[in-house]
N, C-alpha and C positions, 0 to 999 in steps of 0.2 A: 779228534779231541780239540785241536786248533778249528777247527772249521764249526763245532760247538762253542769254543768262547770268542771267535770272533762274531759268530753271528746271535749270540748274548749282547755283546757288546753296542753290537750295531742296533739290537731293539732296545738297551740303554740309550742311545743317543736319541733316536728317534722318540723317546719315550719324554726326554729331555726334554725337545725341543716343544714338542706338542703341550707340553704340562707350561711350557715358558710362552708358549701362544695364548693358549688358554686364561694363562692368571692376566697376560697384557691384555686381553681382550676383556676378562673382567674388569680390570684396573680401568679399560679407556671407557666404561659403561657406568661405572663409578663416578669416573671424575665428570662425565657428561649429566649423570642426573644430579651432582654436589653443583654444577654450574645452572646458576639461577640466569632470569631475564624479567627484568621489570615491564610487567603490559600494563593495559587498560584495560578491568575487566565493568559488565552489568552490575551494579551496586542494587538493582531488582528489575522487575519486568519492565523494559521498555518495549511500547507498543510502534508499530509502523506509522512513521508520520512523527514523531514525538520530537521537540524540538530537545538534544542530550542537554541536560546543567547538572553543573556538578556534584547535584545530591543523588544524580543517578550514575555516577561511575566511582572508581578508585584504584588503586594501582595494587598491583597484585605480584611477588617474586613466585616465577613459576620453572620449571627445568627449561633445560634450551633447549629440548627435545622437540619439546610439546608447545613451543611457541608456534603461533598460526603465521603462512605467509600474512604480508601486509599488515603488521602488530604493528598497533602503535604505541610507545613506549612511556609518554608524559602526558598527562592528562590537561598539560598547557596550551596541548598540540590544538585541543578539541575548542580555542577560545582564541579570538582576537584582541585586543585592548581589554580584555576581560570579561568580555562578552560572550555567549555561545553562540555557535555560528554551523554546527551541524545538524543532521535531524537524523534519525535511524528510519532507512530505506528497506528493513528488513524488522520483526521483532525481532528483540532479543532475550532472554533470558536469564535471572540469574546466576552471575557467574560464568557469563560466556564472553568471551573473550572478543574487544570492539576490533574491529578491522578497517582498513578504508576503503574494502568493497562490500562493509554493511552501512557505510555512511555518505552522507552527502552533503557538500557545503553549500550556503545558500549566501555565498559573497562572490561568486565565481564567477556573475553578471551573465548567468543565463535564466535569469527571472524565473517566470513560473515553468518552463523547461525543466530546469535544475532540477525539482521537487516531485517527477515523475518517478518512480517506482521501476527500476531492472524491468524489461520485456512489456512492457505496460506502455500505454497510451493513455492521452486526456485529451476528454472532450466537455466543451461549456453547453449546459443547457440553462435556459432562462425558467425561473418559478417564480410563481406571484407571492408578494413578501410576506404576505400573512403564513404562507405555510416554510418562512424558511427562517426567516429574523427570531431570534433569540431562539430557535431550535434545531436548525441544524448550521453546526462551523465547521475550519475549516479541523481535519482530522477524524471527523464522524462516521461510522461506516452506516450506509444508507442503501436500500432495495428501491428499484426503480419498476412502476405499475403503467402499465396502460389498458388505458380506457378506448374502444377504436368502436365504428358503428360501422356494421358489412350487410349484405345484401343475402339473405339465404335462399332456400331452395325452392321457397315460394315467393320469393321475389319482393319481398320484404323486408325490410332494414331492422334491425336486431343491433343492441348493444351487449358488450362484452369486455371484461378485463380480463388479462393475465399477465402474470410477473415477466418480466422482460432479462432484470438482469437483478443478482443477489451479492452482497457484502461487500461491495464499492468502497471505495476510499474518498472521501473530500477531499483534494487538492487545496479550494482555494472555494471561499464567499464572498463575494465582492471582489475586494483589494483584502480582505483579512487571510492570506495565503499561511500554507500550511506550514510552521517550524518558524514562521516569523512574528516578531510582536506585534500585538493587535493594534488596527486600527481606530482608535477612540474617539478622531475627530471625525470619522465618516458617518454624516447622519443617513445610515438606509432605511429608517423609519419613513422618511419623504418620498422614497422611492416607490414604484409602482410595482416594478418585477425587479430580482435578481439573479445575475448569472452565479451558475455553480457548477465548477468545473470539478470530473470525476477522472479517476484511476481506474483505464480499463483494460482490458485486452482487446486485439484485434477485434476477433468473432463480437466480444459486447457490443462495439462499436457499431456497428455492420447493425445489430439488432437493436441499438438502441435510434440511430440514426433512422432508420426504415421506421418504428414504431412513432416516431414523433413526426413523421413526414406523413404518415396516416392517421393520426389517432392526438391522444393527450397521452401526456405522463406526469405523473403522479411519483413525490419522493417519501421514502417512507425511512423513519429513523431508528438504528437498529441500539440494541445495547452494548456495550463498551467491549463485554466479555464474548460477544457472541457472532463465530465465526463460521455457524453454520449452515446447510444449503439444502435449504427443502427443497422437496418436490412438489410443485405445484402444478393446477387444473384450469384452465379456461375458465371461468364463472360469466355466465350468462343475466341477463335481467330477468327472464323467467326462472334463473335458479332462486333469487329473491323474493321475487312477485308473482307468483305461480297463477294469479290468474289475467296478469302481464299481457297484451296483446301486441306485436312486433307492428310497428307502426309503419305508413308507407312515408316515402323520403317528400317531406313538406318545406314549408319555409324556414321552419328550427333547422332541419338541416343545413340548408342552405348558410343560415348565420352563423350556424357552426363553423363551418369553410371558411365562412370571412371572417369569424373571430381568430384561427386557426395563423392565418393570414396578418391578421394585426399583431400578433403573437410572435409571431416570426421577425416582419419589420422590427419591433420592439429589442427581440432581443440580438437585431443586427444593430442599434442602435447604440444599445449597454457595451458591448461588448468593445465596441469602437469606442465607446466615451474611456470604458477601465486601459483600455490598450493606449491609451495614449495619456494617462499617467505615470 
């Protein structure tokens, strides 16, 4: 009888304790989601590249739980002298919460470095200004084409495009770099060509690099919304001109080469004149 109510006794206690674990363990889950943490959250979609101002964010009390590492907490953080001074290296989303490994300062005095995108590279290609002034800046996402003339199996040179690389980021047009304020005094209307440096990956590089060392390229401007990635086909000249004949390699070609050439010098020229402002 004693060895039934002590061992009663003893699943009271234990009963005890666990019920006094339990409500502290609720209690501390409690008092963890009543405790708030002032962020900085998306006030609407900001797109990659976007220079943040204030009408695209605002502070948000959220649990302490659910705060991201690297939250930043004052939306003061995100301006200097009252200036903005970050750009979002990543979209983001309504309501998602800003961090400072989706942003990036562009006073840090690593120029156009800075403004590279996480795992990405930039490289400058020179375009003749009629296809780039007043239509593609810096922020644009743009598909990169080449034009290349090859030798086929009858021994006759044949022209051909195909897309090289799709949904690019603009860095920077001219000196008008991305997330900083425009340059209004730069007249590039006088200009002959301009460099226009892209957001790539490796591998694009590699393809866009080769593609321009044989061939032309051609920049094509995409829409704002539209981030996605066809599949595309060699196109030939007799896919055009069907009754097209592949010409053999004459003096056009030839001044292809040396335009190809002058093209080059040019935009070793540009590149040197913007680097050294």
């Amino acid at each position: 009888m004693k060895k039934n109510i002590l061992f009663v006794a003893v699943l009271a206690f234990l009963s005890a304790v666990f019920a006094t674990l339990y409500l502290y363990d609720i209690g501390q889950q409690n008092k963890s989601m009543s405790e708030t943490v002032t962020v900085i959250v998306a006030n609407q979609q900001i797109e990659q590249g976007k220079l943040i101002t204030s009408s695209m964010v605002k502070e948000k009390a959220v649990p302490k739980q659910y705060v991201q590492p690297k939250f930043i907490s004052d939306t003061k953080n995100l301006y200097v002298d009252g200036n903005p001074v970050y750009m979002a290296i990543v979209t983001l989303e309504e309501g998602e919460q800003i961090t400072s490994s989706k942003i990036s300062s562009l006073t840090s005095g690593f120029g156009l470095a800075n403004t590279i995108p996480t795992n990405k590279k930039a490289i400058t290609l020179l375009f003749n200004n009629q296809e780039v002034n007043g239509i593609i800046s810096s922020g644009s996402k743009v598909d990169l084409i080449s034009i290349v003339e090859y030798e086929n199996k009858n021994q006759r040179y044949e022209e051909a495009s195909c897309v090289v690389a799709q949904n690019l980021l603009v860095l920077a047009v001219g000196n008008d770099v991305i997330g900083s304020a425009k340059n209004t005094k730069e007249d590039v209307a006088v200009t002959v060509s301009i460099p226009v440096t892209l957001s790539v990956s490796l591998e694009e590089a590699q393809k866009i690099i080769l593609a321009e060392e044989k061939g032309i390229l051609k920049i094509v401007l995409r829409p704002t919304s539209d981030d996605t990635i066809q599949k595309s086909k060699i196109i030939k000249i007799n896919d055009i001109y069907e009754s097209a004949v592949a010409n053999t390699k004459t003096q056009s070609t030839r001044q292809s080469s040396l335009e190809m050439q002058k093209r080059q010098k040019e935009l070793n020229e540009i590149i040197s004149k913007y680097s050294q402002k």
